[in-house]
C-alpha positions in Angstrom: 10.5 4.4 23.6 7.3 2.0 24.3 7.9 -1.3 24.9 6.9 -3.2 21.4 4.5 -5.9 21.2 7.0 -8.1 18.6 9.6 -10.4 19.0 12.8 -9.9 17.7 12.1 -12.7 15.0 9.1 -10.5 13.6 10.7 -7.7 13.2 13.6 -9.8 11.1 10.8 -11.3 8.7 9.1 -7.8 8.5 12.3 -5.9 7.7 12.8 -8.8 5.0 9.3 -8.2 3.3 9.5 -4.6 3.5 13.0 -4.9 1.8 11.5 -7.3 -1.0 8.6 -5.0 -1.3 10.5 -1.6 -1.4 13.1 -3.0 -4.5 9.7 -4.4 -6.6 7.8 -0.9 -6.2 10.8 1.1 -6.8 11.7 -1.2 -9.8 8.5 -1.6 -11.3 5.9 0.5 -9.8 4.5 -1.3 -7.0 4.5 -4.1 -4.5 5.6 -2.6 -1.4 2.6 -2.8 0.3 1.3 -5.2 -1.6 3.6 -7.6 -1.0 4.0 -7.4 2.4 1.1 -6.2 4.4 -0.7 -9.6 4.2 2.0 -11.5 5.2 1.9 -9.1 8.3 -1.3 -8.8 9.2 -0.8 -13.1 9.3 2.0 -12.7 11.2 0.7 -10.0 13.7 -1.7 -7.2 13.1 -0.1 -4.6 14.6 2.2 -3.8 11.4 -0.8 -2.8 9.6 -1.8 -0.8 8.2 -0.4 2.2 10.5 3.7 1.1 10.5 3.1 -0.3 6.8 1.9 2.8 5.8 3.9 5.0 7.6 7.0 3.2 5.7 5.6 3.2 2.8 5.8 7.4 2.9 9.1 7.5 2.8 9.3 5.3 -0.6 7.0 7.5 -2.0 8.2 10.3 -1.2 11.7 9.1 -2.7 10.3 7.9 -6.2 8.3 10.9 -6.6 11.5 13.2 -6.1 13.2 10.9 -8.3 10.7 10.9 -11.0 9.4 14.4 -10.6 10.0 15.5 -13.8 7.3 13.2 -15.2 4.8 14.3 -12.7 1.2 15.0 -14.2 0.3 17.8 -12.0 -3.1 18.2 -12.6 -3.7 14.8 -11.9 -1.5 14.9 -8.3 -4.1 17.6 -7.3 -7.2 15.5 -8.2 -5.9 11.7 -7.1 -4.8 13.9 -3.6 -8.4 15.1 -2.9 -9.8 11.8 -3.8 -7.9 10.3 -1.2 -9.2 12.9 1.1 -12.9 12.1 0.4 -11.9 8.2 0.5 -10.0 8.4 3.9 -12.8 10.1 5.6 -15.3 6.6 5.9 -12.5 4.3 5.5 -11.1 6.0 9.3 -14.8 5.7 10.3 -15.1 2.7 9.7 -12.0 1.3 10.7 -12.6 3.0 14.0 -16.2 1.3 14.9 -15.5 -2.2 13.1 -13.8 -5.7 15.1 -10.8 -7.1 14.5 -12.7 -10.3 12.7 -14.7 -8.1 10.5 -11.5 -6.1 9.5 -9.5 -9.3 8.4 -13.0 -9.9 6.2 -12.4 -6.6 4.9 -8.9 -6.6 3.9 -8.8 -9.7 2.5 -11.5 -8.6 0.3 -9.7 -5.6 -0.7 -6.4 -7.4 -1.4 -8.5 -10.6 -3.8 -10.3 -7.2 -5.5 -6.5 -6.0 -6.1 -5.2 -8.9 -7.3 -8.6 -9.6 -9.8 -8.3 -6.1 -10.9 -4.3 -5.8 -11.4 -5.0 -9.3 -13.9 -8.3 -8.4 -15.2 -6.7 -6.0 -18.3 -9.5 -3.7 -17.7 -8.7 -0.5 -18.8 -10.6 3.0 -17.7 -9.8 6.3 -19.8 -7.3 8.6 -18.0 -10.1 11.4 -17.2 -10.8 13.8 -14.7 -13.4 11.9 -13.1 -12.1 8.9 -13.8 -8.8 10.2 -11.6 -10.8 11.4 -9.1 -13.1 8.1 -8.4 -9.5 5.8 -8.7 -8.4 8.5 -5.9 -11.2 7.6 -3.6 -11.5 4.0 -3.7 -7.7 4.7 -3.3 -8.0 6.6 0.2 -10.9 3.7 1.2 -8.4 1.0 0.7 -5.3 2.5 1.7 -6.4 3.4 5.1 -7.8 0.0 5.5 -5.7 -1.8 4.3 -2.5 0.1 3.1 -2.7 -1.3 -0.3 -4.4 1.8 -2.0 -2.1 1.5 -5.6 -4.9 -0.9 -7.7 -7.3 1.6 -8.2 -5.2 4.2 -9.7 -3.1 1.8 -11.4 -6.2 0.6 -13.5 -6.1 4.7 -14.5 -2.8 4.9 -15.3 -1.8 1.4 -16.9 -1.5 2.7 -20.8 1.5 5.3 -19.5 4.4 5.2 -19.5 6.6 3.9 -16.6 8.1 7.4 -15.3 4.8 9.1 -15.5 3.0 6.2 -13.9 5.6 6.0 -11.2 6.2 9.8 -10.6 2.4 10.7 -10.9 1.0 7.6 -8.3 4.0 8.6 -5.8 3.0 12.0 -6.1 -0.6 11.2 -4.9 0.1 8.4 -2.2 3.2 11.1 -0.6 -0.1 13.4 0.5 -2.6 10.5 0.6 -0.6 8.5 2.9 -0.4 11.6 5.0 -3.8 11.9 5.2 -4.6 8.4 5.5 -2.3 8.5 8.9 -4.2 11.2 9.9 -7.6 9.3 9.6 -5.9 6.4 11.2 -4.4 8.6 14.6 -8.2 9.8 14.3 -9.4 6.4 14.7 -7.2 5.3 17.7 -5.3 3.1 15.1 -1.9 5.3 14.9 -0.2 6.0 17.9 3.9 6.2 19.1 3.9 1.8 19.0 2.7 2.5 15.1 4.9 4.9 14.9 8.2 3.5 16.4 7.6 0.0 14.2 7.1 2.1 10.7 10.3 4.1 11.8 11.4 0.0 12.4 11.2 -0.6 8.6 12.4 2.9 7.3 15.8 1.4 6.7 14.9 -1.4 5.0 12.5 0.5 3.0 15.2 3.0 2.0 17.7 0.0 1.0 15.2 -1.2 -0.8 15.1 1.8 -3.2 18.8 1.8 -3.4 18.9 -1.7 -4.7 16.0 -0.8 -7.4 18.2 1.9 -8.8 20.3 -1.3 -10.2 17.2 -4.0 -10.8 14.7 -1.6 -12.5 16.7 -2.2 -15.9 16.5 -6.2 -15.1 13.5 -7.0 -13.4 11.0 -8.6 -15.8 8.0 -7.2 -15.1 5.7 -9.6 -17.2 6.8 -12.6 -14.7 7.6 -10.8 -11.4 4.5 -9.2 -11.5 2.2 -12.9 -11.3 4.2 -13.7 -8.5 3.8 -10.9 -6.0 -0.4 -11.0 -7.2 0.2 -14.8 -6.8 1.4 -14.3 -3.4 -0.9 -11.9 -2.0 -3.8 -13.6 -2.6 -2.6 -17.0 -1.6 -1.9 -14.5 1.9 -5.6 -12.9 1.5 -6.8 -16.4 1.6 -5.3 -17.5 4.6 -6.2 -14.3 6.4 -10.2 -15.1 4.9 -10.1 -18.8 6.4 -8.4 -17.5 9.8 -11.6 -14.8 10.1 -14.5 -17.2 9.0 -13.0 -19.5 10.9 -13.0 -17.3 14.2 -16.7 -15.9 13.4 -18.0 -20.0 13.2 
């Protein structure tokens, strides 16, 4: 095992977040990543997106198998492929751009979340529709590992199984992919992998607690907060990089 560039206080706070995070998606559809990969790139880039994202599989992975009998198949196969197309200039770009610029980026693609997640904006469930959401998906996903807002905006007038089932269904491939484009990019490597396999426990007790919140959690106020607090993070992380590029 390499040694890790974190301190054993890090890796307390990130196994807290990832806990927090893993309880709200499993409860109420998201907030795994969202939740928690801003506070980490604050507190030390390395977690993201690589480790966040590598965590975030096994959630995935877990709600989809849970939910699978509300999966919309023909939209898994579409969402997947956009996430394909979406990966492949996100990893580019990822690859060729400084560590400044990147904290520009994310925190960009975090604010756009959080303004589209509020905004109430709905776009028709359609093929091409699904497709696009899948793409801007795979761009900000591998970016940033927060790839859930564009599809959500698809999917926000279904029902709770089929919006959890269906989403999972496309991030378990996507995030696969999205690794792939990140390994690709130099951005994924055994320290990425070791601190993902870090927060898989606390991922997976995460989910165990949802199975007892999802019938308690109020989504209508938990859902401010966790926007609330990733964009107060996103700004931070926006000063810090125009501060550096003055």
């Amino acid at each position: 095992m390499p040694t890790l560039p974190v301190s054993p206080a890090e890796i307390a706070i990130a196994l807290l977040l990832a806990a927090i995070g893993a309880t709200l998606q499993g409860s109420i559809g998201f907030g795994l990543a969202v939740v928690a990969a801003p506070i980490l790139l604050l507190l030390d880039p390395v977690w993201v997106p690589g480790p966040m994202l590598f965590a975030a599989l096994t959630l995935v992975v877990l709600i989809a198998h849970r939910d699978r009998v509300h999966i919309l198949g023909s939209d898994v196969a579409l969402g997947t492929f956009g996430r394909f197309l979406g990966t492949v200039p996100a990893a580019y770009a990822i690859r060729m751009l400084p560590g400044t610029v990147y904290d520009l980026i994310f925190a960009a693609i975090v604010l756009t979340g959080v303004l589209l997640s509020t905004s109430g904006w709905h776009i028709a469930r359609t093929p091409l529709n699904i497709l696009a959401a899948g793409t801007l998906s795979g761009i900000a996903g591998t970016i940033s590992s927060i790839g859930g807002p564009p599809l959500a905006l698809v999917y926000q007038r279904e029902k709770g199984p089929n919006v959890r089932s269906t989403m999972s269904a496309i991030f378990t491939v996507g995030t696969m992919i999205s690794i792939a484009g990140l390994w690709w990019a130099g951005r994924f490597g055994l320290i990425e992998l070791c601190l993902g396999l870090i927060l898989m426990p606390a991922v997976l007790i995460g989910f165990a607690v949802s199975r007892h919140t999802a019938l308690w959690l109020d989504r209508r106020h938990i859902r401010p907060a966790i926007l609330a607090v990733s964009a107060a993070s996103a700004l931070l992380i926006l000063a810090r990089a125009v501060y550096q590029l003055m």
